[in-house]
C-alpha positions as CSV (number, residue, x, y, z in Angstrom):
1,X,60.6,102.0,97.9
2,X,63.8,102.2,95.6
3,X,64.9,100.0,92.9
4,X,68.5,99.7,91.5
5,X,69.4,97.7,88.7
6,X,73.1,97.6,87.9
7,X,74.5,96.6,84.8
8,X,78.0,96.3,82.9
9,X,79.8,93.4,84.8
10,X,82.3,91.1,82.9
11,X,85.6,89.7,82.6
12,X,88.9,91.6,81.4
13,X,92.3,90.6,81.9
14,X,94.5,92.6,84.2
15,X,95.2,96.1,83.2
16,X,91.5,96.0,81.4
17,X,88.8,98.5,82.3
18,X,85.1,98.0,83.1
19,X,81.9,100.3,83.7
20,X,79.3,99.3,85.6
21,X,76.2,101.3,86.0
22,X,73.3,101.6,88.8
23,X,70.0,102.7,87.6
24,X,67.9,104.1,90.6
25,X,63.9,103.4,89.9
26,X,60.4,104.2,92.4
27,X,60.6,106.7,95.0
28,X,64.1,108.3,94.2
29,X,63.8,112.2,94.3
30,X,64.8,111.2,98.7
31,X,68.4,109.6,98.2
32,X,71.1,111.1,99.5
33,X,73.9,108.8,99.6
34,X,74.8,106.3,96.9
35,X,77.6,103.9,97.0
36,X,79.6,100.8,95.5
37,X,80.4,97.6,97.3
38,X,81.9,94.3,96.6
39,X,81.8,91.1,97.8
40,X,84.7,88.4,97.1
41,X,84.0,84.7,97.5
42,X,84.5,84.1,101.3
43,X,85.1,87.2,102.5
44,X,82.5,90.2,104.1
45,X,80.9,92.6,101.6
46,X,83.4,96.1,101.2
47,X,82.5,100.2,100.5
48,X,84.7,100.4,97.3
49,X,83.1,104.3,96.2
50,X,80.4,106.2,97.5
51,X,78.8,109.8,96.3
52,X,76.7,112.1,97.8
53,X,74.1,112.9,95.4
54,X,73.3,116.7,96.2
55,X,77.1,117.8,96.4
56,X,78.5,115.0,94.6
57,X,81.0,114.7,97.1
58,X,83.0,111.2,96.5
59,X,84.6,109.1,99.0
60,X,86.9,105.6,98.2
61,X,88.8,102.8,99.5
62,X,92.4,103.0,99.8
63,X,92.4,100.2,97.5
64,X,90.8,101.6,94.6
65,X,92.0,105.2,95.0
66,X,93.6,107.1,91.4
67,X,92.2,104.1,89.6
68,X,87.7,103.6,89.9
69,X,85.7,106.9,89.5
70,X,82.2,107.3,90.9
71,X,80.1,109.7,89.4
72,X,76.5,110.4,88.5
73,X,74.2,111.4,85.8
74,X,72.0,114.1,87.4
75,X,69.2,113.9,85.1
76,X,68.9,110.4,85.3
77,X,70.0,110.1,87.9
78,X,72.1,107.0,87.2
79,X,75.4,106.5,89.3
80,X,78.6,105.0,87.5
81,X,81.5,103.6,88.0
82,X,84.3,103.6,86.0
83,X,87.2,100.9,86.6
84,X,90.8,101.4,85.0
85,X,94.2,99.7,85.5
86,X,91.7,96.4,87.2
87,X,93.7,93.7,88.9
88,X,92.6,90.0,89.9
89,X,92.0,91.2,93.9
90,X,89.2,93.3,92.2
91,X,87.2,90.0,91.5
92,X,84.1,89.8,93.2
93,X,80.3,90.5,92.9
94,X,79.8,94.7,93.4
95,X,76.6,95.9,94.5
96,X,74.8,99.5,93.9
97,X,73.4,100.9,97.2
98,X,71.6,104.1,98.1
99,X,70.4,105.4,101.4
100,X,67.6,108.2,101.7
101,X,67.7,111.1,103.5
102,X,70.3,112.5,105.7
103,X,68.6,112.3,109.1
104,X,69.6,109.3,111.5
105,X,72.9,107.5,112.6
106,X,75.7,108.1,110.1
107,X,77.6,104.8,109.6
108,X,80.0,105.9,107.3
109,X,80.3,106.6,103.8
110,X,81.3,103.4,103.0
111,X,79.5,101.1,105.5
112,X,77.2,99.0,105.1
113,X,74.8,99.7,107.6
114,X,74.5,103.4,105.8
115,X,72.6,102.2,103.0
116,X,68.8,100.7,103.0
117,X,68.4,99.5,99.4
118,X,70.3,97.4,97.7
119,X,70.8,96.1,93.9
120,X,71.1,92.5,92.7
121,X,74.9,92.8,92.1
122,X,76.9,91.9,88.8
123,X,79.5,89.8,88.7
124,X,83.2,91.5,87.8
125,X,86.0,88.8,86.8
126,X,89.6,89.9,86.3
127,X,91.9,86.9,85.7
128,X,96.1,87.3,85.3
């Protein structure tokens, strides 16, 4: 079993910049695959970054590309993800995700059916 805890939601005004953080805890030496999502009131939850934690190959929506950076702390093994130039469409709950090993049906980097554990989300607010 994993465990992720994220932390460093908040609210900024447009133009502001936020970094959240996903803390991996249990049986974590097996991820392969970790990965950002949001979910905006109403609508389906979205892949916004995703890493692959032995390359650290990254992967992001076209709607965050040039301005949120995934990366990871290898020691810690802590993922991040830094979030400049934020607009209002960025509001919504985001959600750490990992996905052990690399065997099985690959979804997609930034699918949701890729990833078996999930954090408890933090809640990112970016008003006008």
């Amino acid at each position: 079993q994993v465990q992720l805890v994220e932390t460093g939601g908040g609210s900024v005004q447009a133009g502001g910049s936020l970094r959240l953080s996903c803390a991996p805890s249990g049986y974590t030496f097996n991820i392969a695959y970790m990965a950002w999502f949001r979910q905006a009131p109403g609508k389906e939850r979205e892949g916004v970054a995703s890493i692959y934690t032995t390359s650290g190959v990254t992967y992001y929506d076209d709607s965050v590309k040039g301005r949120f950076t995934i990366s990871q702390d290898m020691n810690k093994g802590t993922v991040y993800l830094q979030m400049n130039s934020l607009k209002p469409e960025d509001t919504a709950i985001y959600y750490c995700a990992a996905r052990e090993g690399y065997g099985g049906t690959f979804y997609g980097a930034l699918a949701v059916p890729q990833y078996n554990y999930w954090g408890q989300g933090t809640q990112v607010t970016v008003s006008s």
